[in-house]
N, C-alpha and C positions, 0 to 999 in steps of 0.2 A: 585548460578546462573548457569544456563546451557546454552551454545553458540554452534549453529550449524549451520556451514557455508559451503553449498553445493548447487549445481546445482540440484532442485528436480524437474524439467520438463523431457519430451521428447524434441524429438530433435527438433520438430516443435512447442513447448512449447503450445501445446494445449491440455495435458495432464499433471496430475502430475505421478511423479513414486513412488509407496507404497502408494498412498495415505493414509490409514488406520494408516502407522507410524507415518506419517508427522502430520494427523488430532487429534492422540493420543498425542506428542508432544506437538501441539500448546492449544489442551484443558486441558492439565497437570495444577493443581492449579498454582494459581501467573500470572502476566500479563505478556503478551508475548510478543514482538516484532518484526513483523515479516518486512523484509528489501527487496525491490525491486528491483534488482541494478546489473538486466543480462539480455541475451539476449532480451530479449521481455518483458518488466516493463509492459506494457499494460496488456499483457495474465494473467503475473503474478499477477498483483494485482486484478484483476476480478475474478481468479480462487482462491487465495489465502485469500480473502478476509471472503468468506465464510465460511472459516475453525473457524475464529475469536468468541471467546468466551466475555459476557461482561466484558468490562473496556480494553480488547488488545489496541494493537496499529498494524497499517500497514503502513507503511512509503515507496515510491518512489521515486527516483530519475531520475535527467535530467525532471525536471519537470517545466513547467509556466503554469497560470491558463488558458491561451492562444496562439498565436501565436501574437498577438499583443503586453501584455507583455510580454514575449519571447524579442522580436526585441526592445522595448523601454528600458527595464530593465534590461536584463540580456546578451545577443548576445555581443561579440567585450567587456564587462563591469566583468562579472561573470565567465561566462562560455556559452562554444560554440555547445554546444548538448541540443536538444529538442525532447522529444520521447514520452512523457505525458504530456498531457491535461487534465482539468476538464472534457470535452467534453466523453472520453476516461475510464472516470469512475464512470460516475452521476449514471447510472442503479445499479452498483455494491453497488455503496452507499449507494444509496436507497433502496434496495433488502437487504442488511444485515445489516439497521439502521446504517451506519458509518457518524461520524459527524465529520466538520474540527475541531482540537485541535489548537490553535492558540493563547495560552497566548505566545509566540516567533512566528513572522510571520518566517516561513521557506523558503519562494517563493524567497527571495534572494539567498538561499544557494540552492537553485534549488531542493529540495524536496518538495513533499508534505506528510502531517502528517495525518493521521483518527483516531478515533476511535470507539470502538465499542460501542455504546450506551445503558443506561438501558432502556426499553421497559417500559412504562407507565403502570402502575398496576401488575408491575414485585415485589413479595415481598422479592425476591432474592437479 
C-alpha cells in the first residue's frame, strides 16, 4: 500500500500542481483513496474527483448533508466546522458517476464518503 500525504493545489486551490503525477498516482491498479481535509474540501473534491478511476473512493471532511443537519446534528454535539455540503458537490457527483457508500453512515463523524461507480454496460 502506497500513502501520499501533501498539499496538491495552488494557492488559490483552483488548480492542481503536476497534475499528470497526481492523475497517474490515483489511476495506478488497486483502489485509491483519495482524502479531502485542506484548505478548500469544496475545490478539492470537485477537481479531485475526476481523476477517480472505477471502485476509488473520495472522502471529505467538515462535512453535513446540509446546513440544517449541520445545526441539529453535529454543531455544539460533534464538531464545530462546516465547509461541505451536498449542495457543493451533486454536479461533481453526477459528472464522474460518484454514488454515496453508506453501509457506515459517516455524516456523524462529519465526512462524507463517494465512490466511483461501474457505468452500466461496462464489461470491465
Amino acid at each position: 500500500m502506497k500513502v501520499n500525504i501533501q498539499n496538491l493545489f495552488d494557492a488559490s486551490y483552483s488548480e492542481l500542481e503536476e497534475r499528470e503525477l497526481i492523475e497517474t498516482y490515483v489511476q495506478s491498479p488497486g483502489i485509491s483513496l483519495v482524502l479531502c481535509d485542506g484548505g478548500n474540501k469544496r475545490m478539492q473534491f470537485n477537481i479531485l474527483s475526476a481523476l477517480l478511476k472505477e471502485g476509488d473512493f473520495i472522502m471529505a471532511h467538515d462535512y453535513a448533508p446540509d446546513l440544517r443537519c449541520f445545526n441539529e446534528r453535529i454543531k455544539g454535539k460533534r464538531w464545530n466546522w462546516f465547509e461541505i455540503e451536498d449542495s457543493h458537490i451533486e454536479e461533481a457527483c453526477r459528472a464522474n458517476d460518484l454514488a454515496s457508500f453508506e453501509e457506515i453512515d459517516f455524516t456523524d463523524i462529519v465526512w462524507v464518503r463517494k465512490y466511483k461507480e461501474k457505468l452500466e454496460g461496462d464489461a470491465t
